[in-house]
Backbone as JSON Lines, residues from 0, in Angstrom:
{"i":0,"aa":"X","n":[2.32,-4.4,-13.66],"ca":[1.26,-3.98,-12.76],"c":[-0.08,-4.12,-13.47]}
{"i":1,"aa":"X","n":[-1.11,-4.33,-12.92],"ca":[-2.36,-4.59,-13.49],"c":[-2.97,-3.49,-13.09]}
{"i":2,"aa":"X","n":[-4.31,-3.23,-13.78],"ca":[-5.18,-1.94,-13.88],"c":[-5.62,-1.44,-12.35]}
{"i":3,"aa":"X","n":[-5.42,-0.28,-12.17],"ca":[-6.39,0.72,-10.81],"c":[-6.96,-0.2,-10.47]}
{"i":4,"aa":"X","n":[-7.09,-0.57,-9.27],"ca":[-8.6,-0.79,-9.06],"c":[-9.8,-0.05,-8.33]}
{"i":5,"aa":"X","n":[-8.74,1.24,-8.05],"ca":[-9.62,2.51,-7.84],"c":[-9.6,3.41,-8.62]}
{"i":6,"aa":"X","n":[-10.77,3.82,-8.91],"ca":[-10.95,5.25,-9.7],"c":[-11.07,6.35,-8.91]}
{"i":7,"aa":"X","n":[-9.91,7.81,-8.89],"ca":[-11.11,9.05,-8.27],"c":[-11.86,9.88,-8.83]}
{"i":8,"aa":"X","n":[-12.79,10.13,-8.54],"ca":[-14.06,11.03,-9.06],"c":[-14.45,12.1,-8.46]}
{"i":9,"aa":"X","n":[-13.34,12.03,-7.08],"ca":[-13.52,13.51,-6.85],"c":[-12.33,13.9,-5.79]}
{"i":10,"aa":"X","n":[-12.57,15.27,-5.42],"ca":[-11.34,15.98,-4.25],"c":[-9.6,15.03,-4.94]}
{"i":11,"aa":"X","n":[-9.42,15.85,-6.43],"ca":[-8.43,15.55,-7.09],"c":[-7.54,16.75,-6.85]}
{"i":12,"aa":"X","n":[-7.59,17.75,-6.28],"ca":[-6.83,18.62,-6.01],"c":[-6.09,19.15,-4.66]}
{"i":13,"aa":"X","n":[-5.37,17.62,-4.14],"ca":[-5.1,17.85,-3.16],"c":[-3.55,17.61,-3.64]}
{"i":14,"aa":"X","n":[-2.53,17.68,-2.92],"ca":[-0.67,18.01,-3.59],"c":[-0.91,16.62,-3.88]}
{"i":15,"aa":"X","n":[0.14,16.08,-4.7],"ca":[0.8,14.86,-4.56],"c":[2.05,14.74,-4.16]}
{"i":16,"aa":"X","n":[2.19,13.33,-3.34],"ca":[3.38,13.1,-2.58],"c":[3.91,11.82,-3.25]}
{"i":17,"aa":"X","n":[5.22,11.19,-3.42],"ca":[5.94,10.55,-4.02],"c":[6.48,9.47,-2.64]}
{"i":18,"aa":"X","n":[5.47,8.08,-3.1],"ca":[5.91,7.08,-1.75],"c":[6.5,5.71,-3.05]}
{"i":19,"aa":"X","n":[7.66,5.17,-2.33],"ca":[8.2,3.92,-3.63],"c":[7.41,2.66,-2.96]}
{"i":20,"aa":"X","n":[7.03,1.46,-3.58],"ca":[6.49,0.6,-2.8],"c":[6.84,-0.84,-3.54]}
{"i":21,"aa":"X","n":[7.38,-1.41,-3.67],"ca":[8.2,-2.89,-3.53],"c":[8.72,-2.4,-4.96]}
{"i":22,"aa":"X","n":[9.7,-1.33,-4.58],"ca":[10.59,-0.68,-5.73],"c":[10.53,0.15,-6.74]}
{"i":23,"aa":"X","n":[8.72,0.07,-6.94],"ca":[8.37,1.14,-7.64],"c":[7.96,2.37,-7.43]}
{"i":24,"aa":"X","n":[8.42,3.59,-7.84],"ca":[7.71,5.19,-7.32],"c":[6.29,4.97,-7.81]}
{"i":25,"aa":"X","n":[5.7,5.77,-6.77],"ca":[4.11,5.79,-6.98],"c":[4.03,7.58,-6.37]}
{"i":26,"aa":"X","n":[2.8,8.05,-6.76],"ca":[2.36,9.28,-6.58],"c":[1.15,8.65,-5.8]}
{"i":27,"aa":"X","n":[1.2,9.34,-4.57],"ca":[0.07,9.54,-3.99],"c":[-0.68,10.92,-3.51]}
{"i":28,"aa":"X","n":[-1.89,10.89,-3.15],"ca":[-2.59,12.42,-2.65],"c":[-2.09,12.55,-1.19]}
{"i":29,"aa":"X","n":[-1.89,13.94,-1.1],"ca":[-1.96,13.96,0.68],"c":[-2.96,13.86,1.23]}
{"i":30,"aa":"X","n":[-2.89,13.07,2.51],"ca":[-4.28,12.37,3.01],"c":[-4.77,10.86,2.58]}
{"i":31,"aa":"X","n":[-4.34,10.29,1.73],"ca":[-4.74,9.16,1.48],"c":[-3.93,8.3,2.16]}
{"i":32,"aa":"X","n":[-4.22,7.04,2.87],"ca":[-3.7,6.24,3.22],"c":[-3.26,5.26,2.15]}
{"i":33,"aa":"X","n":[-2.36,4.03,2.96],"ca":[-1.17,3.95,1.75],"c":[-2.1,2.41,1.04]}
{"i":34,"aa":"X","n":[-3.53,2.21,1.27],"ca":[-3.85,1.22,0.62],"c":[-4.82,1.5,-0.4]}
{"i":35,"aa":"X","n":[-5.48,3.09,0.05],"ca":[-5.88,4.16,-1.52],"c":[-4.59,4.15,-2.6]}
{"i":36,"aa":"X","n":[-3.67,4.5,-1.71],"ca":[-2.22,4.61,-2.73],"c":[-1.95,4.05,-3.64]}
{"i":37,"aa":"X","n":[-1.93,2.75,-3.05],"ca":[-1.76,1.65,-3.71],"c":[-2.76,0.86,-4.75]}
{"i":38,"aa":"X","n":[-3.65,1.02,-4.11],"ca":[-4.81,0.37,-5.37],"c":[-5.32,1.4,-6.43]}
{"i":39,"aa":"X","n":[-4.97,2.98,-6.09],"ca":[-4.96,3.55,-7.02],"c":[-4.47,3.58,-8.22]}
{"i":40,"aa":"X","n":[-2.96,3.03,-7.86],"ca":[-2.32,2.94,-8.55],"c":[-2.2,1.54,-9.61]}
{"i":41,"aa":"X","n":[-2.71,0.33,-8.93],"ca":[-2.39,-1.2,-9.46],"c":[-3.94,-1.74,-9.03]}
{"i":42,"aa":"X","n":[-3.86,-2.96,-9.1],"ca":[-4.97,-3.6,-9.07],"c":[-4.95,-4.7,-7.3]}
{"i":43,"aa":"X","n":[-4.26,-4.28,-7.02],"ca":[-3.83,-5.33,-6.23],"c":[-2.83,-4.67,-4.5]}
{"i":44,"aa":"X","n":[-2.99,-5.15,-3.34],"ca":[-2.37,-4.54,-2.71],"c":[-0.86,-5.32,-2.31]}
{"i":45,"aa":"X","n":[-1.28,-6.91,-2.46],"ca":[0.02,-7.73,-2.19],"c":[0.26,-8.94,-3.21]}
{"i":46,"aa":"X","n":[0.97,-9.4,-3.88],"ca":[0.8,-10.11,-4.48],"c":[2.04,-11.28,-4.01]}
{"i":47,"aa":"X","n":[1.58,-12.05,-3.04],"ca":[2.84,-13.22,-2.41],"c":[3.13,-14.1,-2.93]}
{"i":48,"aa":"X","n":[4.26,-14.93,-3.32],"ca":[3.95,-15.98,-3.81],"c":[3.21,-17.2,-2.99]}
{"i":49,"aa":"X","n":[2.45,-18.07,-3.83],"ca":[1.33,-18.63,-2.43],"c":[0.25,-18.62,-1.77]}
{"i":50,"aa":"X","n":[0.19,-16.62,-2.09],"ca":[-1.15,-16.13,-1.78],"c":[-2.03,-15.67,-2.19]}
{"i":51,"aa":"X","n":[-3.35,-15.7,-1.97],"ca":[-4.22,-15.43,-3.11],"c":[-3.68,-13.74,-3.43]}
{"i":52,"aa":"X","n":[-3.73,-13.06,-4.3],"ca":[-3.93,-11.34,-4.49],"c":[-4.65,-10.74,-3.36]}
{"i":53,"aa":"X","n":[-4.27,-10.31,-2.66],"ca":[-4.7,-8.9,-2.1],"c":[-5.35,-7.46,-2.08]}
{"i":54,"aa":"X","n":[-6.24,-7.09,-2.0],"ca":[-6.69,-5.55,-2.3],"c":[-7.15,-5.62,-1.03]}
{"i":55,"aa":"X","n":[-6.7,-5.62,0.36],"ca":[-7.74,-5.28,1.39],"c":[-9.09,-5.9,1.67]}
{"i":56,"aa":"X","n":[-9.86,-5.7,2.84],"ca":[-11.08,-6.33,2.85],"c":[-12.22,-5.38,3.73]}
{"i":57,"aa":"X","n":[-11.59,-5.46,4.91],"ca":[-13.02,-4.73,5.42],"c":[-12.52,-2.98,5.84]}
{"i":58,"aa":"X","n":[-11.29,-2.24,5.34],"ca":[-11.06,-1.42,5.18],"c":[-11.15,-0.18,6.19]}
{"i":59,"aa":"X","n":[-11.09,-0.58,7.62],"ca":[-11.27,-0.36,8.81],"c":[-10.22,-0.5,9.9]}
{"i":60,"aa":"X","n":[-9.3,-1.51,9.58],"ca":[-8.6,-1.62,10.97],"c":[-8.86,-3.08,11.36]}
{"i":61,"aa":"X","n":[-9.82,-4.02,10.92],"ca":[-10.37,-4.78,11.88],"c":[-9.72,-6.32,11.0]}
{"i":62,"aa":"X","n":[-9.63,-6.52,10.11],"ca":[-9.86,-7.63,9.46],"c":[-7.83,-8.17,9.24]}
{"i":63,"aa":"X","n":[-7.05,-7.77,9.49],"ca":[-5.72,-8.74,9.31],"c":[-5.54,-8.26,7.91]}
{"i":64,"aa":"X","n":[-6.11,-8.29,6.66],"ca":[-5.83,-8.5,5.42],"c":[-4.88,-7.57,4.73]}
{"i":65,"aa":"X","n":[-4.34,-6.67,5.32],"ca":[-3.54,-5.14,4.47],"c":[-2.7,-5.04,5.35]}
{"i":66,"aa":"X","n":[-1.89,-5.94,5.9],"ca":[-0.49,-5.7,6.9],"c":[0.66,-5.5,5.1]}
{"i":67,"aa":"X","n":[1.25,-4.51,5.51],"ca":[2.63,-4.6,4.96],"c":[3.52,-3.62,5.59]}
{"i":68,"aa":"X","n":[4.85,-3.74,5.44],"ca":[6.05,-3.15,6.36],"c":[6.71,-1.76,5.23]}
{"i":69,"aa":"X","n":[7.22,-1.34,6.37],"ca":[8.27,-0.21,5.73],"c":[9.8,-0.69,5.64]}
{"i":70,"aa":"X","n":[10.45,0.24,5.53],"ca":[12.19,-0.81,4.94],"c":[12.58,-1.23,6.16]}
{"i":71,"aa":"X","n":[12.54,-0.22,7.44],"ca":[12.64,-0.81,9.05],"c":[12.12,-2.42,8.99]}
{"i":72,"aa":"X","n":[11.08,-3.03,8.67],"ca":[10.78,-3.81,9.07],"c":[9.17,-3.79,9.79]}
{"i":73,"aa":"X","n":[8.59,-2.81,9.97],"ca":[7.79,-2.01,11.05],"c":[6.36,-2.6,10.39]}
{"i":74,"aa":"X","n":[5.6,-3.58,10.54],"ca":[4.46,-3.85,10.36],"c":[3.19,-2.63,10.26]}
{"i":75,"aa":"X","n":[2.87,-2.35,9.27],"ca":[1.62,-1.03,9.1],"c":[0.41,-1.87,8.0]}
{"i":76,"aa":"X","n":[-0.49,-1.25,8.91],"ca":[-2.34,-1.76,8.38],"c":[-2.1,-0.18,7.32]}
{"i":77,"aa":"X","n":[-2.38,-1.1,5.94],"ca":[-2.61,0.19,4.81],"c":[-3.9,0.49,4.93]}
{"i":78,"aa":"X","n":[-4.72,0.11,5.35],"ca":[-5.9,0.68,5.45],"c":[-6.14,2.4,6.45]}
{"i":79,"aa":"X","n":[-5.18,1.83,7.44],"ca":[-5.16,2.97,8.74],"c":[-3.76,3.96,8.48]}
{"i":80,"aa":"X","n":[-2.85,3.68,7.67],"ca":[-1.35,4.48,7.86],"c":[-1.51,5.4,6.76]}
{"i":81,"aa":"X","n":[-1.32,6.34,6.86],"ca":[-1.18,7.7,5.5],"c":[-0.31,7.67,4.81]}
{"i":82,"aa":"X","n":[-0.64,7.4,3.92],"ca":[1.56,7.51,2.72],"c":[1.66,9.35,3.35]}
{"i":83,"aa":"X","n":[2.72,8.74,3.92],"ca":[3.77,10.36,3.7],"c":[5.13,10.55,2.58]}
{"i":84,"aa":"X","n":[5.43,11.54,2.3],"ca":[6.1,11.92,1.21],"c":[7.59,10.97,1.96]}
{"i":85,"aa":"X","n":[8.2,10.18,0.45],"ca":[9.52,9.62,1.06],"c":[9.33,8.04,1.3]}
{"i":86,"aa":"X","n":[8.04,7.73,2.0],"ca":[7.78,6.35,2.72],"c":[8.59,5.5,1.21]}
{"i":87,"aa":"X","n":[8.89,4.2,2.04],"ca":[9.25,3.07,1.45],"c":[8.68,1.78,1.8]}
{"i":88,"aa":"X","n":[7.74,1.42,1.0],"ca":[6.44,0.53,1.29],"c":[7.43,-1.0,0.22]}
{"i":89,"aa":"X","n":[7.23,-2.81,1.88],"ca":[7.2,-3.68,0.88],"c":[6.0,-4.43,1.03]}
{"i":90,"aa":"X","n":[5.07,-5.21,0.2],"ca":[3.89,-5.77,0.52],"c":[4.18,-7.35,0.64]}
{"i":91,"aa":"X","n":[5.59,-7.69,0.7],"ca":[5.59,-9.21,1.03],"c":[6.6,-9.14,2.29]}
{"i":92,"aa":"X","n":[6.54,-10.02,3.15],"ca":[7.38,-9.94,3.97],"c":[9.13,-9.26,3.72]}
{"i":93,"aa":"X","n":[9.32,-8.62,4.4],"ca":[11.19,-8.56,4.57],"c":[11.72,-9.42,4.44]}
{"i":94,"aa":"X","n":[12.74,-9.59,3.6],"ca":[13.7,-11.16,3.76],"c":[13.94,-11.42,4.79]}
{"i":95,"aa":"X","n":[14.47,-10.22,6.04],"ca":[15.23,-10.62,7.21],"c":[14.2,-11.53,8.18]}
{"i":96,"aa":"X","n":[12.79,-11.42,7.87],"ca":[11.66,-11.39,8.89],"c":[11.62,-12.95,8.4]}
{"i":97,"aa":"X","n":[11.54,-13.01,7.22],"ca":[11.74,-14.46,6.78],"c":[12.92,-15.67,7.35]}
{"i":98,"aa":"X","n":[14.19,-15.22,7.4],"ca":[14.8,-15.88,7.55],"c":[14.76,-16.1,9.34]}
{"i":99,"aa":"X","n":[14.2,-15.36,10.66],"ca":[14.27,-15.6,11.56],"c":[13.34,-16.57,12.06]}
């Protein structure tokens, strides 16, 4: 994994919740959505083969760039979805989604 590419500097005292995301456990805050989560944690939000690196873009809802799925299969904008305690986050497609 490569460095944060978020720092927090403040409202650090909120619980942490435990979301795994393309296999690895990650700690997240309650309330943060799962693409704070994620870049909190790494430098990067998707890393495809093929595709440039990922961290999101216009961080709103609007722009395509932060689609990734849960183990269902279930397409979620990390910008807009909240890690809840448990979630199972992958940032490259599902194999199954692939092979159809």
């Amino acid at each position: 994994m490569s460095e944060p590419r978020l720092q927090r500097v403040a409202d650090q005292d909120r619980r942490l919740i435990e979301i795994t995301v393309d296999g690895w456990a990650m700690s997240a805050m309650e309330g943060d959505t799962l693409l704070v989560a994620i870049l909190a944690q790494r430098g990067y939000l998707c890393d495809a083969p093929g595709e440039p690196m990922s961290a999101g873009f216009c961080l709103m809802g609007a722009c395509q760039d932060c689609w990734i799925w849960d183990d269902d299969g279930r397409r979620l904008r990390a910008c807009t979805t909240y890690a809840e305690p448990g979630m199972r986050i992958r940032t490259t497609w599902p194999d199954r989604l692939l092979a159809s």
